[in-house]
PLY file of the C-alpha trace (Angstrom):
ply
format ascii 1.0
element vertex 438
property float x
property float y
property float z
element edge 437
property int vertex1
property int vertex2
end_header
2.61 37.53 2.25
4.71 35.89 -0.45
2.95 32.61 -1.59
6.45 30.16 -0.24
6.82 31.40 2.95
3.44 31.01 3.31
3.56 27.85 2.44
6.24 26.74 4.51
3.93 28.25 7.30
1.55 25.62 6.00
3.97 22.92 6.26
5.27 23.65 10.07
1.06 24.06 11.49
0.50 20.93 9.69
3.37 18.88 11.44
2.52 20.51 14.24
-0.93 19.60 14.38
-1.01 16.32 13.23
2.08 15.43 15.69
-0.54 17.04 18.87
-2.29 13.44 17.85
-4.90 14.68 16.26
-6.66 12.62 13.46
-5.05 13.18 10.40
-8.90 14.26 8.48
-9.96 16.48 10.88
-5.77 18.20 11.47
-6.18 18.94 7.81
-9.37 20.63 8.19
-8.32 22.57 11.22
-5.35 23.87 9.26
-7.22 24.77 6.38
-9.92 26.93 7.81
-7.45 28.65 9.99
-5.31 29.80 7.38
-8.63 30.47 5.13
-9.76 32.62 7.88
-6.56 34.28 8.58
-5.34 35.07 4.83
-8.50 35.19 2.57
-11.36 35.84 4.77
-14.42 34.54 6.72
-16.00 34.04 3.49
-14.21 31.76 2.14
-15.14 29.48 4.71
-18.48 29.27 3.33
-17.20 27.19 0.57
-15.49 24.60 2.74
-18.89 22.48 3.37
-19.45 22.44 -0.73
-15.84 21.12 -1.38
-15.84 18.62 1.52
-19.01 17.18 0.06
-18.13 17.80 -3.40
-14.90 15.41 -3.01
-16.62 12.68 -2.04
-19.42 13.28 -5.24
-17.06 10.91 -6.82
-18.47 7.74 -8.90
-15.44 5.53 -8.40
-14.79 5.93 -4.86
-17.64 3.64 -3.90
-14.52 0.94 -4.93
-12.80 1.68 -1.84
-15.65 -0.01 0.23
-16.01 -2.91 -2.24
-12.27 -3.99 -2.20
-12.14 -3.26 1.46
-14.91 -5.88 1.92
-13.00 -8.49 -0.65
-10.48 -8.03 1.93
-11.82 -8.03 5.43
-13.96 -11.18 4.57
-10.84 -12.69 3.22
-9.23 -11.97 6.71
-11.85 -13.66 8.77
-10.95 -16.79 7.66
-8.83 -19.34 6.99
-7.69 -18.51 3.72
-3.81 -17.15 4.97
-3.52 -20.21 6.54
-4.44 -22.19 3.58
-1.97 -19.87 1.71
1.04 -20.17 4.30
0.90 -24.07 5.12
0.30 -24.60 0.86
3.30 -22.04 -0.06
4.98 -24.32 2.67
4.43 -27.42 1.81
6.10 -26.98 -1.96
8.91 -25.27 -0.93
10.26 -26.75 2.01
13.27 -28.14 0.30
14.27 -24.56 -1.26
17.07 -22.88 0.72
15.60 -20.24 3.08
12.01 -22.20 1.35
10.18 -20.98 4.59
10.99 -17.67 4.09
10.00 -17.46 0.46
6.93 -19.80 1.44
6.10 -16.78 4.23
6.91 -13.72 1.73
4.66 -15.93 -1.12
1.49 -15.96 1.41
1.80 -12.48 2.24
2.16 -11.17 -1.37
-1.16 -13.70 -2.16
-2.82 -12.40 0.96
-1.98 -8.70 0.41
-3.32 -8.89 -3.24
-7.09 -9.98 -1.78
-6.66 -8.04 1.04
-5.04 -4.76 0.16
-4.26 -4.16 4.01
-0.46 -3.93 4.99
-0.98 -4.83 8.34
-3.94 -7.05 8.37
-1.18 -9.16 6.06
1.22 -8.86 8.73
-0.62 -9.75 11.62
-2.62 -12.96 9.51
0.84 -14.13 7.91
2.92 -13.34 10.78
0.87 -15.35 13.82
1.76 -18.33 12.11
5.04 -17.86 9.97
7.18 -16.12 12.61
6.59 -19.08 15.34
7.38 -21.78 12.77
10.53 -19.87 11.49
11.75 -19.66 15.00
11.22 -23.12 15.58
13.18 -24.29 12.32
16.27 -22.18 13.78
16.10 -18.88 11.56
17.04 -15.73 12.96
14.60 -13.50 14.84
15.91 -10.51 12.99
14.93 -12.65 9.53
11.51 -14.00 11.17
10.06 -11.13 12.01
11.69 -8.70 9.11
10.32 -10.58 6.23
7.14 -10.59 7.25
6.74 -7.26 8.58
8.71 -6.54 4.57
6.10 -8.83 2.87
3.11 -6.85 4.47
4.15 -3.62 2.45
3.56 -5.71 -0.66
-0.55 -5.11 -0.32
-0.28 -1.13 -1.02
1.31 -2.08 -4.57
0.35 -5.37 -5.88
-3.82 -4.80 -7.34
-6.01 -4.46 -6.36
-4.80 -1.70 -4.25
-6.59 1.01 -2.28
-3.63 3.33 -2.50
-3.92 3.64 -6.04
-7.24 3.77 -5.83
-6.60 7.12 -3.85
-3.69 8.14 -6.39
-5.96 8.29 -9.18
-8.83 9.52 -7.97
-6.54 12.75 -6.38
-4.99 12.71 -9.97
-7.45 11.88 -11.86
-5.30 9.38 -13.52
-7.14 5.83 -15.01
-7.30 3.27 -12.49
-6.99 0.95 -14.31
-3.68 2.09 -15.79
-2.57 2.32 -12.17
-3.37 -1.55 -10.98
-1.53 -2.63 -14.24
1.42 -0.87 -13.47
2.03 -2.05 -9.63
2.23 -5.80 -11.41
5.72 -5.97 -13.04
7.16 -3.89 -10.42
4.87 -5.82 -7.33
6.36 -9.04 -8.76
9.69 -7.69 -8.92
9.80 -6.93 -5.41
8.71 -10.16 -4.17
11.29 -12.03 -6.38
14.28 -9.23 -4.83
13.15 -10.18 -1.66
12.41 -14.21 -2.08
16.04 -13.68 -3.61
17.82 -12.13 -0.50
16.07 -14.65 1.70
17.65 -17.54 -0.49
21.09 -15.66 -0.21
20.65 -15.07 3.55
20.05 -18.36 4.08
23.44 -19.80 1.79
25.47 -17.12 3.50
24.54 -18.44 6.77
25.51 -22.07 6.33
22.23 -22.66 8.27
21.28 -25.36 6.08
19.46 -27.24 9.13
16.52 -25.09 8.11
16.19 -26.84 4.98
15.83 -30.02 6.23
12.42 -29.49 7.37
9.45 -32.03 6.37
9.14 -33.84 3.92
5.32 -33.81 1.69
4.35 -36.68 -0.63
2.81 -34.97 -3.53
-0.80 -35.95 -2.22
-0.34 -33.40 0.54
1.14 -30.70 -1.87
-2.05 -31.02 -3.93
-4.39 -31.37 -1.14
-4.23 -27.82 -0.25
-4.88 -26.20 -3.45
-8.56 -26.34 -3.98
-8.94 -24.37 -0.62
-6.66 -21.39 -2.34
-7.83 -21.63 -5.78
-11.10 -20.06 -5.33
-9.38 -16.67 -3.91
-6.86 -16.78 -6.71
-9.64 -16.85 -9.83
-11.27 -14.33 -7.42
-8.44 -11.90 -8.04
-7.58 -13.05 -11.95
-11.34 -12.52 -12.24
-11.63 -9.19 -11.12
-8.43 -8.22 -13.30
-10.17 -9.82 -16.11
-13.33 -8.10 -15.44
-11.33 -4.64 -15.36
-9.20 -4.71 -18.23
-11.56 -6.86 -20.39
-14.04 -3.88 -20.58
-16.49 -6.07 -19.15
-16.99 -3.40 -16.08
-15.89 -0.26 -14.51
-13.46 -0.47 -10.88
-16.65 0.19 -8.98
-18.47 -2.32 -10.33
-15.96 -4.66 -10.44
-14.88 -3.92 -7.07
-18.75 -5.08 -5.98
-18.81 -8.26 -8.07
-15.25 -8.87 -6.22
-16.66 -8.47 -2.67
-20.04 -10.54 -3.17
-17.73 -13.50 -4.46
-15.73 -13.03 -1.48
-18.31 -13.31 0.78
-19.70 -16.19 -0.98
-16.71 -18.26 -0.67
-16.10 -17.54 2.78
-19.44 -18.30 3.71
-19.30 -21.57 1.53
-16.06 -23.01 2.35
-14.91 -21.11 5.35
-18.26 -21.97 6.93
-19.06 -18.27 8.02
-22.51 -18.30 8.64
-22.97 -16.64 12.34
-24.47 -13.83 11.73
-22.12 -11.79 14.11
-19.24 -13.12 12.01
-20.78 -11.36 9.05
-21.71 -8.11 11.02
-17.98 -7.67 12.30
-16.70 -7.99 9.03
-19.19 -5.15 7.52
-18.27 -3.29 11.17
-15.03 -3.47 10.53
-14.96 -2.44 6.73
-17.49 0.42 7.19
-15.43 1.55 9.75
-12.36 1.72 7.47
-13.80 2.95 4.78
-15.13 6.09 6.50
-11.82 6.85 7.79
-10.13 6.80 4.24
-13.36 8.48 2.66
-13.13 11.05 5.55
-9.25 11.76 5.00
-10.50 11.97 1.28
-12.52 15.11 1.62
-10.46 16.85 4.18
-7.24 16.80 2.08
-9.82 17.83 -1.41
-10.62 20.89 1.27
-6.89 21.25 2.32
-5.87 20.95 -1.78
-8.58 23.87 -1.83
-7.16 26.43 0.62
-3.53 25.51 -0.99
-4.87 26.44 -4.47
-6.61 29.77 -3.16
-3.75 30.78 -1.42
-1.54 30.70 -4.88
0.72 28.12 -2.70
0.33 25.19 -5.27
1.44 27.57 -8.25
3.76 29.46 -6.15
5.88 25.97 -5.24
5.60 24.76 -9.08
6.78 27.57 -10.38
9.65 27.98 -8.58
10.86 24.25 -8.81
10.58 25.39 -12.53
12.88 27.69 -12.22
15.48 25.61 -10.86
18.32 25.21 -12.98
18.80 21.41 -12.00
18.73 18.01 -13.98
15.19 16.17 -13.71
16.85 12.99 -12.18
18.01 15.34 -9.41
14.76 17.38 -9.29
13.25 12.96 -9.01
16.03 12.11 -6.10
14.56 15.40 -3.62
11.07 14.52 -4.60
11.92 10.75 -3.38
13.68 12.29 -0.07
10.48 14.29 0.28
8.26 10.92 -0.07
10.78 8.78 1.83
10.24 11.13 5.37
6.65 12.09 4.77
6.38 7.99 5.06
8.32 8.05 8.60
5.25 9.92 10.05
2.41 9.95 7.92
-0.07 7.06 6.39
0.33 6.08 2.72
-3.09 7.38 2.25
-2.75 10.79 3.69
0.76 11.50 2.07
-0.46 10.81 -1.67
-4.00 12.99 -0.70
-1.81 15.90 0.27
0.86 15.68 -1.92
0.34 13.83 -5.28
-1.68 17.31 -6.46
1.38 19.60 -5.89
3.89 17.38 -7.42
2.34 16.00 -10.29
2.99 18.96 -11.86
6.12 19.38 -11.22
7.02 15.77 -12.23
4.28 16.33 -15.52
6.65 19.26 -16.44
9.93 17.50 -16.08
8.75 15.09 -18.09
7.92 11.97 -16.20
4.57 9.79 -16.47
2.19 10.28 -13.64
1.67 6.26 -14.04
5.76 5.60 -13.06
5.39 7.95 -10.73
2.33 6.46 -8.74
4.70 2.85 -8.83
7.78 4.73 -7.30
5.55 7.23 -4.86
4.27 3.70 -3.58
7.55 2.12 -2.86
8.83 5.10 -1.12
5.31 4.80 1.17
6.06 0.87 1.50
9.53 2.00 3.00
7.66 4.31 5.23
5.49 1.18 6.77
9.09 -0.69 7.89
10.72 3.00 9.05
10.69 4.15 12.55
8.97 6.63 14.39
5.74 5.64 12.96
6.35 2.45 10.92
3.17 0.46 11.34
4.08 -2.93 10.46
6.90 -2.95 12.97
4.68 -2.24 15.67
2.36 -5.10 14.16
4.96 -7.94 14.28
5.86 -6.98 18.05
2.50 -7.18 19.06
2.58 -10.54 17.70
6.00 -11.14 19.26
6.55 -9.29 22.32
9.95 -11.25 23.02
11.54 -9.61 19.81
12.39 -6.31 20.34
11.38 -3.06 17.97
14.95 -2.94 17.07
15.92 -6.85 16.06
12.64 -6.60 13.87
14.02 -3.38 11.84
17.41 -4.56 11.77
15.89 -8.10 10.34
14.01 -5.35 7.85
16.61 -2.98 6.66
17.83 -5.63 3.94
14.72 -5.44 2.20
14.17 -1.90 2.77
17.44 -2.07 0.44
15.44 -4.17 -1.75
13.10 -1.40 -2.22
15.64 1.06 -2.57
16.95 -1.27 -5.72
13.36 -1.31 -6.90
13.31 2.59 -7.20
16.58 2.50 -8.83
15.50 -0.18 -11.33
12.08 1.50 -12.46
14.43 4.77 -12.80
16.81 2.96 -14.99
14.14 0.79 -16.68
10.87 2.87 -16.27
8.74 0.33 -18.88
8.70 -1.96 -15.95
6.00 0.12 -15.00
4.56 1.38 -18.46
4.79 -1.22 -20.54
2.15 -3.07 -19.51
-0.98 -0.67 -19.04
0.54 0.68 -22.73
0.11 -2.33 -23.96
-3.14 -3.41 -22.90
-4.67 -0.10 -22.68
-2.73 1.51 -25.50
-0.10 4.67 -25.22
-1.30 7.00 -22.31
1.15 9.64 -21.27
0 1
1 2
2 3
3 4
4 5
5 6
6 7
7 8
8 9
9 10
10 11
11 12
12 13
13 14
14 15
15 16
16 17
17 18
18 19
19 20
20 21
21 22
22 23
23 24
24 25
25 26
26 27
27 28
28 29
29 30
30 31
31 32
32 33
33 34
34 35
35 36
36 37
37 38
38 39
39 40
40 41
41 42
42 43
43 44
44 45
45 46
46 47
47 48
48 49
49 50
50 51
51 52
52 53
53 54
54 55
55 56
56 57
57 58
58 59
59 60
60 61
61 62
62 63
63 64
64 65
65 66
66 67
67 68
68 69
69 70
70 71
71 72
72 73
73 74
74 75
75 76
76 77
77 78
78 79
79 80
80 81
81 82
82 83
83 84
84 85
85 86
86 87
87 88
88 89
89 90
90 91
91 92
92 93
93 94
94 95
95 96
96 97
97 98
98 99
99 100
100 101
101 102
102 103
103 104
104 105
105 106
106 107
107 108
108 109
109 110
110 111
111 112
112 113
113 114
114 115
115 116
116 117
117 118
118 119
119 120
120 121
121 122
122 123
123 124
124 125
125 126
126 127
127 128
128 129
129 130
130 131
131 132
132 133
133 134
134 135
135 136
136 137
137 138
138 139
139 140
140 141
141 142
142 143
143 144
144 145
145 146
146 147
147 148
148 149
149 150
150 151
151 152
152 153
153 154
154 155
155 156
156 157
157 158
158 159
159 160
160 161
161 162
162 163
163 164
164 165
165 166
166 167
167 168
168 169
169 170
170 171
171 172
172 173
173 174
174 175
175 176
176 177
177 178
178 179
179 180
180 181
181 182
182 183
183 184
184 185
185 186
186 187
187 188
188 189
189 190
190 191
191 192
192 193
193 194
194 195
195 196
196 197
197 198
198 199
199 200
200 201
201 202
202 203
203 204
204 205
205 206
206 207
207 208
208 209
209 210
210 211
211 212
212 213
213 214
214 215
215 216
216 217
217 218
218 219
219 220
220 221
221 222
222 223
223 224
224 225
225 226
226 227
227 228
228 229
229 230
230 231
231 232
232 233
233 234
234 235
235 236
236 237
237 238
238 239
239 240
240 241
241 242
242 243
243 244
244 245
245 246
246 247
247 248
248 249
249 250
250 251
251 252
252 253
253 254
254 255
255 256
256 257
257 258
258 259
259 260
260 261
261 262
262 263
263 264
264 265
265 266
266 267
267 268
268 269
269 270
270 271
271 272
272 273
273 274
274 275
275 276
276 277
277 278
278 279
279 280
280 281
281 282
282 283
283 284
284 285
285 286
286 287
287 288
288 289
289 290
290 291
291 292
292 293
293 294
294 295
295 296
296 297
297 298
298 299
299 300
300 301
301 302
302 303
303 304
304 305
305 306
306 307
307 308
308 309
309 310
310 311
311 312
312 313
313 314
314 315
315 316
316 317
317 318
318 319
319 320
320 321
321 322
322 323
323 324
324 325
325 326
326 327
327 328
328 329
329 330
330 331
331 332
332 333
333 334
334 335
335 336
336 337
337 338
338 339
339 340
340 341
341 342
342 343
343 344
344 345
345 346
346 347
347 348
348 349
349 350
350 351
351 352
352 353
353 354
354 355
355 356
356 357
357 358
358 359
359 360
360 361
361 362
362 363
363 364
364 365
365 366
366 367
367 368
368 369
369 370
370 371
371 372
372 373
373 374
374 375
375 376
376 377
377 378
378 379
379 380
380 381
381 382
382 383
383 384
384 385
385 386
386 387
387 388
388 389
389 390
390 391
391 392
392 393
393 394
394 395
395 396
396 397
397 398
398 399
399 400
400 401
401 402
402 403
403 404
404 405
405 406
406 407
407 408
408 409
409 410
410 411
411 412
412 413
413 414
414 415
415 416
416 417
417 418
418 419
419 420
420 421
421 422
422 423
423 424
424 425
425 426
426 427
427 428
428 429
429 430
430 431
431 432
432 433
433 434
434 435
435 436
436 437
């Protein structure tokens, strides 16, 4: 059969099986030995076991546990409170301050925590309340912050480029230093539509909030400040030389746990065994998606599928930005139905290269693949964070919270534009710390 109609084949069983509800690990493996069996053989199921196992045989996976711990012992505490009512209390004068206050705590929050909707539901159970009660829309409430939860899949350290470069085998490192520029540029497009909201409106009442005497502002800080060298210390630790992601993903999760024992007061011992519950459990699903997709990569790569699709998008007579805009489309409604995580497992090995051989850097690519996944997080049928914010507000409906989103799903779509316009917002700083890569 030819290799691309094959592979569409591929394509339709896998939408169909992961759509039956299946768990996304175990649909890929179900797809792969079929069409292993079917097209090349009972044999070639023998190697399936080796590659599972052989994918996980990976020295700098054993980060995905460590940061995963940083963040689920950051979530068991107080520490998004601390970050909301601080963020609060220095700009509550700012036009749509509450807003930017909400989107700043969820940017801090995702950094430590790395979990989109663990930021949502942490940021949201106390932000969406208060900006309800100072008169802002529900649409805005609930839409920022189920926006501002994306913000933990770009800004380092992040888990999904963790994943990217370990599918890739592109340098981590390289990848965390590119989501910064481009991480902070997205808060400050969104912080800046939530100021112009809020001056369209004429709502001004909502500025009028409190008042703080700068005893209060300054009260707050040594309860965030720990978390914050937490994070510049792990970056340090990383791009200093000092230690590899693995390691420094450890050092980051003992401090973690340190603090929140220390100042958070978590000392039950049940406290401490949900939190390693909870992470272990995580990490086993992402590890477990991890190998299946190495084994689905596998069958792809036997099957001459992989070449088959390069090839012919070589062949196309078409300009690269064009060749870019159907490999966004592509991204953009994989993210409707599929997790960030499984998307990039499945498809960062058949397009990078394609994008290699058009001529664009894996590392840019990683920042915009992101983005398109973040959009996927606020985008019906499946997006995750919407769900999220109406469990934490049942009286807002699934449609006010994506209408209250779409702006800064526009944001994103800006974002995209900017890093294809201006693609050193993601380069230029792992080039220049790092030195030239691609």
């Amino acid at each position: 059969m030819d290799p691309l109609l094959l592979g569409a084949l591929v394509a339709i069983f896998t939408i169909l099986v992961l759509f039956s509800g299946v768990s996304v690990a175990i649909g890929l493996l179900i797809v792969s030995a079929g069409f292993l069996m079917v097209f090349d053989g009972m044999r070639s199921l023998e190697l399936m076991p080796e590659i599972f196992f052989g994918k996980l045989d990976n020295f700098a996976l054993l980060s995905i546990p460590m940061f995963i711990i940083m963040g689920s012992s950051i979530a068991s505490t107080r520490a998004s409170a601390d970050l909301y009512e601080a963020l609060e209390r220095w700009l509550t004068r700012v036009p749509g301050g509450l807003v930017i206050s909400n989107l700043g705590a969820c940017a801090l929050f995702a950094a430590m925590s790395g979990s989109s909707p663990a930021t949502c539901a942490a940021i949201g159970k106390m932000g969406i309340p208060e900006m309800r009660k100072r008169g802002y829309p529900d649409g805005v409430a609930a839409g920022s912050i189920a926006a501002g939860g994306t913000l933990g899949i770009l800004i380092p350290p992040s888990v999904t480029m963790i994943v990217y470069g370990i599918a890739t085998e592109t340098s981590i490192g390289r990848l965390f230093l590119a989501g910064v520029i481009p991480g902070l540029m997205l808060v400050g497009l969104f912080m800046a539509w939530s100021m112009y909201s809020t001056w369209r409106s004429g709502n001004l009442a909502v500025i009028s909030a409190r008042t703080y005497s700068w005893t209060e502002k300054f009260e707050v800080l040594p309860r965030v400040l720990p978390f914050l060298a937490i994070i510049v210390g792990v970056l340090y630790a990383l791009y200093g030389g000092i230690a590899t992601p693995s390691e420094t993903a450890a050092i980051g999760a003992l401090l973690c746990l340190l603090i929140a024992m220390i100042i958070y007061k978590l000392w039950n011992p049940r406290d401490l065994w949900v939190v390693l519950r909870d992470s272990t459990r995580e990490s086993v699903m992402i590890l477990f998606i991890i190998a299946a997709a190495g084994v689905f990569s596998y069958m792809l790569s036997s099957l001459f599928i992989t070449q088959a699709i390069a090839e012919w998008i070589g062949t196309l007579d078409v300009n690269r930005w064009v060749l870019m805009a159907c490999v966004n489309v592509f991204l953009l409604i994989a993210g409707f139905f599929l997790p960030p995580v499984a998307v990039i497992l499945m498809a960062a090995p058949i397009l990078l290269p394609i994008i290699t051989t058009a001529g664009f850097d894996p590392i840019w690519f990683a920042v915009v693949l992101t983005i398109n996944m973040e959009i996927g997080l606020i985008s019906p049928p499946v997006g995750l964070n919407l769900y999220v914010i109406n469990g934490i507000a049942p009286d807002i409906s699934l449609k006010t919270i994506l209408y209250g989103s779409l702006p800064f799903v526009a944001c994103m779509v800006l974002a995209i534009v900017l890093l294809c316009l201006f693609p050193g917002l993601a380069t230029w700083l792992p080039d220049a710390v790092m030195g030239p890569g691609f």
